[in-house]
PDB file with SEQRES, HELIX, SHEET and CRYST1 records, atoms N, CA, C and O in Angstrom:
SEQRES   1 A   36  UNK UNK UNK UNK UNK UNK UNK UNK UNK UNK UNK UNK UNK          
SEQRES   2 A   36  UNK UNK UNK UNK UNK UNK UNK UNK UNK UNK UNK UNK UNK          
SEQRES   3 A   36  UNK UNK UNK UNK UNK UNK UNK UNK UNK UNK                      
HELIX    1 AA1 UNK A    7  UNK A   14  1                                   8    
HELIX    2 AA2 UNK A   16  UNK A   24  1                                   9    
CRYST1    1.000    1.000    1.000  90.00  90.00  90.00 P 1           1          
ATOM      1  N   UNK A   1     165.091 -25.361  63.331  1.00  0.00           N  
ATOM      2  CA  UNK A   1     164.967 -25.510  64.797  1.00  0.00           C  
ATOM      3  C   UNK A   1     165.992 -24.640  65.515  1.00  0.00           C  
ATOM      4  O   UNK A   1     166.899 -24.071  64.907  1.00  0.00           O  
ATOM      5  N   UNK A   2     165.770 -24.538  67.161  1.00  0.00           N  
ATOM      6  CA  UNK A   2     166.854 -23.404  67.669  1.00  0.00           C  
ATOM      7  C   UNK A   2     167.530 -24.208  68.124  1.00  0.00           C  
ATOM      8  O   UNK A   2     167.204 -25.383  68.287  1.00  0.00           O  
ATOM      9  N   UNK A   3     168.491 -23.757  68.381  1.00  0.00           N  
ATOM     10  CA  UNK A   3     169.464 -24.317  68.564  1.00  0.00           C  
ATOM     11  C   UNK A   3     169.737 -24.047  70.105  1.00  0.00           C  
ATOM     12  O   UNK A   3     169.319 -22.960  70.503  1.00  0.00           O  
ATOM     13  N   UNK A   4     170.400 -24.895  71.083  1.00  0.00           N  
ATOM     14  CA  UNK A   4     170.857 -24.501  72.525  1.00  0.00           C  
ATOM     15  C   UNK A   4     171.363 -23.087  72.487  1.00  0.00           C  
ATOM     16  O   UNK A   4     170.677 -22.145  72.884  1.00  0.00           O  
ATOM     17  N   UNK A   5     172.424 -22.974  72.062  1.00  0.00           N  
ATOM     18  CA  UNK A   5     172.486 -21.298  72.428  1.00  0.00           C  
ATOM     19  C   UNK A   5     171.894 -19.773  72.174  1.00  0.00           C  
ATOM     20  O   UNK A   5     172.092 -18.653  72.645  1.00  0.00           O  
ATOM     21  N   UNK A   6     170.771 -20.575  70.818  1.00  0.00           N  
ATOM     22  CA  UNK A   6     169.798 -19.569  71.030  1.00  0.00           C  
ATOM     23  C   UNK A   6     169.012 -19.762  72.306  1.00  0.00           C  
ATOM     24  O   UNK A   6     168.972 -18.975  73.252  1.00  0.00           O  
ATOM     25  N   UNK A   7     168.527 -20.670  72.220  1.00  0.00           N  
ATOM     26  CA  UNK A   7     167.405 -21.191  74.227  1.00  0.00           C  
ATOM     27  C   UNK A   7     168.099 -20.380  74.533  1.00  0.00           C  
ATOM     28  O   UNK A   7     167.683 -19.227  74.416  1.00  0.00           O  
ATOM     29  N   UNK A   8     169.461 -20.607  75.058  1.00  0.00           N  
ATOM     30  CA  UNK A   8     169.869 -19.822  75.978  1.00  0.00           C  
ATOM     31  C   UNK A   8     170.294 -18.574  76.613  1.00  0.00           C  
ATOM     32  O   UNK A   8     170.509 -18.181  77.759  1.00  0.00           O  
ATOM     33  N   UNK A   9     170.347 -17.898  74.900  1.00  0.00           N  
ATOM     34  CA  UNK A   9     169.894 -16.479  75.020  1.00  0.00           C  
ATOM     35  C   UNK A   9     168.807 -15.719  75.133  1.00  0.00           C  
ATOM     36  O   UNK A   9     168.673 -14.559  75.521  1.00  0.00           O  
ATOM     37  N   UNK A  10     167.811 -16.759  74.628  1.00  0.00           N  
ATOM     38  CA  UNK A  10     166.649 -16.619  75.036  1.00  0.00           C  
ATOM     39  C   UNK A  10     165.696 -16.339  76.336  1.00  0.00           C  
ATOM     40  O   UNK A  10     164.832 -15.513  76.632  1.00  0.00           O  
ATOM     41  N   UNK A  11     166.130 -17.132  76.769  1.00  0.00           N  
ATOM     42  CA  UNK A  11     165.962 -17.705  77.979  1.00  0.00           C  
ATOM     43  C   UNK A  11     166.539 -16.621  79.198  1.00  0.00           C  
ATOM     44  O   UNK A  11     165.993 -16.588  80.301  1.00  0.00           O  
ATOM     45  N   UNK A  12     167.627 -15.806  78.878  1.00  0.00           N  
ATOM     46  CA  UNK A  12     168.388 -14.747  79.480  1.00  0.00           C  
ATOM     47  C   UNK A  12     168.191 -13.335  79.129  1.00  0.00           C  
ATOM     48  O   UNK A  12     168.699 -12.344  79.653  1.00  0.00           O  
ATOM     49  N   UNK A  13     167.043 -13.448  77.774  1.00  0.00           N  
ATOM     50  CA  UNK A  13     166.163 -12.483  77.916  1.00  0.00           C  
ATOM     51  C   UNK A  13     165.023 -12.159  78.660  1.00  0.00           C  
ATOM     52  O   UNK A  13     164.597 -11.133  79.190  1.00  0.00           O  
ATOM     53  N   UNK A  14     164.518 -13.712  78.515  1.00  0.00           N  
ATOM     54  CA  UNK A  14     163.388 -13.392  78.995  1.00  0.00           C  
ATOM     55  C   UNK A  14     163.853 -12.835  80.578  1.00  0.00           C  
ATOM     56  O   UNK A  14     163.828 -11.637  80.859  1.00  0.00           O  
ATOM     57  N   UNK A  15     164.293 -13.945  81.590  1.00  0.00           N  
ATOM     58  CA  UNK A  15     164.542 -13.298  82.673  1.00  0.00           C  
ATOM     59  C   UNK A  15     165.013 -12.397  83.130  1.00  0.00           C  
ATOM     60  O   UNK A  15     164.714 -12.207  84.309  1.00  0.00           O  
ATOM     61  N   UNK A  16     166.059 -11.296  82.409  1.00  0.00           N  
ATOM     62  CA  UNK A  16     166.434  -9.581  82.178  1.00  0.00           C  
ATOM     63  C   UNK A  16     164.942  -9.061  82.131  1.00  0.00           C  
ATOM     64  O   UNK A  16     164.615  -8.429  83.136  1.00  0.00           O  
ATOM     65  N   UNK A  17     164.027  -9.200  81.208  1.00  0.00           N  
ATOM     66  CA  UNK A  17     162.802  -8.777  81.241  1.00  0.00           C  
ATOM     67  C   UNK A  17     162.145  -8.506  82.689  1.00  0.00           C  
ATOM     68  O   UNK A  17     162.005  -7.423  83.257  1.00  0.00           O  
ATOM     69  N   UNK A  18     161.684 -10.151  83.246  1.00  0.00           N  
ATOM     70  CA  UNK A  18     160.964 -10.512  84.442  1.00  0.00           C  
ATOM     71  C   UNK A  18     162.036  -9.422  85.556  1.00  0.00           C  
ATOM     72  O   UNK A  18     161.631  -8.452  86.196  1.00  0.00           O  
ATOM     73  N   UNK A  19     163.153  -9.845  85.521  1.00  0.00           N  
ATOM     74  CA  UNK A  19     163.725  -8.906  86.696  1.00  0.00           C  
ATOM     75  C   UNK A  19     163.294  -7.137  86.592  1.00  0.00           C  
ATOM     76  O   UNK A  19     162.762  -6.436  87.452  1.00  0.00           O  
ATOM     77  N   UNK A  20     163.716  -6.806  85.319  1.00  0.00           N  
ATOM     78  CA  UNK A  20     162.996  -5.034  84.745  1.00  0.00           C  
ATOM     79  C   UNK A  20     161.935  -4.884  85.544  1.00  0.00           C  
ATOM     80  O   UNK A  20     161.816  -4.110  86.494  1.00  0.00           O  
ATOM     81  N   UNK A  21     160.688  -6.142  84.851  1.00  0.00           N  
ATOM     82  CA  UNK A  21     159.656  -5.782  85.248  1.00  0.00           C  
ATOM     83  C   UNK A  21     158.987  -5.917  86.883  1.00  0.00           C  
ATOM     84  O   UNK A  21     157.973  -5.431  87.384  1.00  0.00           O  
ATOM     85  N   UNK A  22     160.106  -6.845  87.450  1.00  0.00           N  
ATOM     86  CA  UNK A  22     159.842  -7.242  89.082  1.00  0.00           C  
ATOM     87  C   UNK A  22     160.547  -5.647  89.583  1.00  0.00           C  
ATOM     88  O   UNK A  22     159.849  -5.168  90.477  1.00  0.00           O  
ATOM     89  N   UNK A  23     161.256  -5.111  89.364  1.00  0.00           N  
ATOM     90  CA  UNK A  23     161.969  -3.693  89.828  1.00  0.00           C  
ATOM     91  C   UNK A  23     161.368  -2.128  89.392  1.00  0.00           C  
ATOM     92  O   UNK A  23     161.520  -1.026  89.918  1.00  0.00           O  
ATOM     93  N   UNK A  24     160.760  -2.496  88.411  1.00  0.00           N  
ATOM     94  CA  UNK A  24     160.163  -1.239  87.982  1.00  0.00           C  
ATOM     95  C   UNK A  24     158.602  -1.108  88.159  1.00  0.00           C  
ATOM     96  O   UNK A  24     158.084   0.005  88.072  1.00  0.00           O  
ATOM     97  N   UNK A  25     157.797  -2.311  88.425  1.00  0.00           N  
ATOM     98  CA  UNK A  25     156.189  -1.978  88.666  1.00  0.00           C  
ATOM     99  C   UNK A  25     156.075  -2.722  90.245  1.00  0.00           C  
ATOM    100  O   UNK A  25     155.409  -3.718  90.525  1.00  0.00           O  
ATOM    101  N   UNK A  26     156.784  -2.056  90.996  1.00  0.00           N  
ATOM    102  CA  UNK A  26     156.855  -2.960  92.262  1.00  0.00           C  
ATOM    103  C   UNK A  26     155.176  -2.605  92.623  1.00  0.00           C  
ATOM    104  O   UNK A  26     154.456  -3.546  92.959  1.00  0.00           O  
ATOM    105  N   UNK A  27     154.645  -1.306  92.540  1.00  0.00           N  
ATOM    106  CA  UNK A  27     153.454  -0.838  93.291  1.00  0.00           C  
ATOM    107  C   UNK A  27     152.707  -0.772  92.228  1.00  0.00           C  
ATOM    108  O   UNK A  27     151.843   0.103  92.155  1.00  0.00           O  
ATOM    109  N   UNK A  28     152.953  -1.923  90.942  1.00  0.00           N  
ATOM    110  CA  UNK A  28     151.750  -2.251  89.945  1.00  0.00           C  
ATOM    111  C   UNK A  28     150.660  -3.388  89.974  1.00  0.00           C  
ATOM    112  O   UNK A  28     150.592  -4.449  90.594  1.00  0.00           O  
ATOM    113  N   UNK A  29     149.807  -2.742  89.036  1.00  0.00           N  
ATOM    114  CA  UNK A  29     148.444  -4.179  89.046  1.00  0.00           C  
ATOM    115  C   UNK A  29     148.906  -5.780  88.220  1.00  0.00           C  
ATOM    116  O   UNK A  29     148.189  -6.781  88.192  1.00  0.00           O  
ATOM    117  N   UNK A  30     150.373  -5.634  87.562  1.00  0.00           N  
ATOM    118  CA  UNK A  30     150.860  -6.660  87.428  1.00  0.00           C  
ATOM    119  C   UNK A  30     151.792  -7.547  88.642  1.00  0.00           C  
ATOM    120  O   UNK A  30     152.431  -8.579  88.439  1.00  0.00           O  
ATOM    121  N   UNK A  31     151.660  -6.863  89.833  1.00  0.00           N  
ATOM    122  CA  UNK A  31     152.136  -7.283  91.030  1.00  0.00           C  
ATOM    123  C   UNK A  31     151.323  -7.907  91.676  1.00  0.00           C  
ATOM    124  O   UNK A  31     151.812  -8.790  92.381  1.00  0.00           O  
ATOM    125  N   UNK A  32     150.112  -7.774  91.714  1.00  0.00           N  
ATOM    126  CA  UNK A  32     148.920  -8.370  92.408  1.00  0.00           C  
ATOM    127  C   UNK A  32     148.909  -9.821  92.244  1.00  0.00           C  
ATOM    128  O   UNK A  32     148.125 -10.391  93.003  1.00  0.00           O  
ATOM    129  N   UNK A  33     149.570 -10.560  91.459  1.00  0.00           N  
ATOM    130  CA  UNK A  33     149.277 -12.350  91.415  1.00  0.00           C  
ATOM    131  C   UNK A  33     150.197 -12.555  92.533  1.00  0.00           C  
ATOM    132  O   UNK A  33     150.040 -13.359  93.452  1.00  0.00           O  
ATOM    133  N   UNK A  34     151.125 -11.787  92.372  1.00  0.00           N  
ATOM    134  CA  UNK A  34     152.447 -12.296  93.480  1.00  0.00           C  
ATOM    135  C   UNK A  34     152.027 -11.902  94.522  1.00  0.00           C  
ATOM    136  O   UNK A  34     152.399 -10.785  94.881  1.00  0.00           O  
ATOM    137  N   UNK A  35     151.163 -12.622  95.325  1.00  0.00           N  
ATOM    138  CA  UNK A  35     151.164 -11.572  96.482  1.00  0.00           C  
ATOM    139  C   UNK A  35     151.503 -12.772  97.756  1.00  0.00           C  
ATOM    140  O   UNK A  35     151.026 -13.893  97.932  1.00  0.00           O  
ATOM    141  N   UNK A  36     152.405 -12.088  98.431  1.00  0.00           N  
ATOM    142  CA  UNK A  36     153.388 -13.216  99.570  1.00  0.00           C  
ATOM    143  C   UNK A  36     152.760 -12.672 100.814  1.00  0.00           C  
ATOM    144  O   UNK A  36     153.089 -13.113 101.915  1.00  0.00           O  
TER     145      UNK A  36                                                      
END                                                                             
């Protein structure tokens, strides 16, 4: 099983990811769900 501080590196990947990908495809077709 993982352990908390894996989650939590985990977890601080994933969202490094989501931010990459919120900054780098601003004018992409993976932008289209978000739409405010």
């Amino acid at each position: 099983m993982a352990t908390w501080e894996d989650f939590d590196a985990d977890s601080k990947e994933v969202e490094a990811n989501l931010a990459l990908m919120a900054t780098t495809s601003s004018d992409s077709d993976s932008d289209s769900e978000i739409d405010e």
